[in-house]
C-alpha positions in Angstrom: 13.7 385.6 90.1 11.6 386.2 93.4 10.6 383.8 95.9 6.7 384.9 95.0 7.0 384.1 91.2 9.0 380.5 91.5 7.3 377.6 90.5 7.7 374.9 93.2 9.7 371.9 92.1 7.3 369.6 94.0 3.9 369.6 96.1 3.4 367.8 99.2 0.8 365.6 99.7 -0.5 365.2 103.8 -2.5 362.4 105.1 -3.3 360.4 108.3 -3.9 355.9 108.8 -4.8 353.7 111.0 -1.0 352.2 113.1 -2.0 348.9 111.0 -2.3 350.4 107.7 0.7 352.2 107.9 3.3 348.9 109.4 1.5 347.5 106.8 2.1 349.9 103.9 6.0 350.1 105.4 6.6 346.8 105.4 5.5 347.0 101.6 7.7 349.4 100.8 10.6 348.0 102.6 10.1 344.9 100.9 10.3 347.0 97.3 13.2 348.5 98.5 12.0 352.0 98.3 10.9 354.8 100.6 7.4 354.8 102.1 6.7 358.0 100.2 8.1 356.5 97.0 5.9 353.4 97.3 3.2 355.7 98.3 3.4 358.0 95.2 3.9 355.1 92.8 1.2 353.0 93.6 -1.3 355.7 94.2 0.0 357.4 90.5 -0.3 354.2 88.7 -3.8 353.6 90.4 -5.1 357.0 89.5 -3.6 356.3 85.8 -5.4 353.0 85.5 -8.8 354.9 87.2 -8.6 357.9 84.3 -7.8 355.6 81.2 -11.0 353.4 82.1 -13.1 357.0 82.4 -11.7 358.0 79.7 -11.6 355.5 77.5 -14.6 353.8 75.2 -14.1 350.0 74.7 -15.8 348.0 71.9 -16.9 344.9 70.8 -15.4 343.6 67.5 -19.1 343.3 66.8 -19.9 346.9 68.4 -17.2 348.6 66.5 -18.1 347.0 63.1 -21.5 348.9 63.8 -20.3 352.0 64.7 -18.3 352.2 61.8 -20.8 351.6 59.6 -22.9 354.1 60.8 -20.1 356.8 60.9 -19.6 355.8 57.0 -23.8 355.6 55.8 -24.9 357.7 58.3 -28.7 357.8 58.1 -30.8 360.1 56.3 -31.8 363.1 58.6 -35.4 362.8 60.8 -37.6 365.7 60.0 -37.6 367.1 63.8 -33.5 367.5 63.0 -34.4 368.9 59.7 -36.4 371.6 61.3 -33.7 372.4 64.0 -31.3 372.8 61.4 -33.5 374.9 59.2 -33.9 377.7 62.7 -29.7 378.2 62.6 
């Protein structure tokens, strides 16, 4: 397989911080026992996880989700405006 169609194993991921941050975010890491890259990539993964699942994820009341399901199982009768839409298709 060429060099041009290889799929690369792993991407790199650049970026610059204040001296402080960075003693800081070493010291973290050290303390973790892991590389300052590893720390970096976990705690920025699991942060962009728990970022995504909130975005992506509706949360109900017991009380919100007791009327939801009722009105996915009587749904109401049709308005006339959605009649008329549905008549034009």
């Amino acid at each position: 397989m060429s060099a041009a169609t290889h799929a690369p194993e792993s991407a790199r991921i650049n970026l610059r911080t204040s001296p402080e941050a960075k003693a800081l975010i070493e010291r973290a890491a050290a303390l973790m026992g892991t590389t300052v890259s590893g720390f970096m990539l976990q705690n920025a993964y699991e942060a962009a996880q728990r970022l995504l699942a909130q975005h992506e994820t509706i949360t109900l009341s017991n009380r919100d989700r007791d009327v939801f399901l009722a009105a996915l199982e009587n749904p109401p009768e049709p308005t006339e405006a959605l009649r008329r839409l549905m008549a034009r298709r």
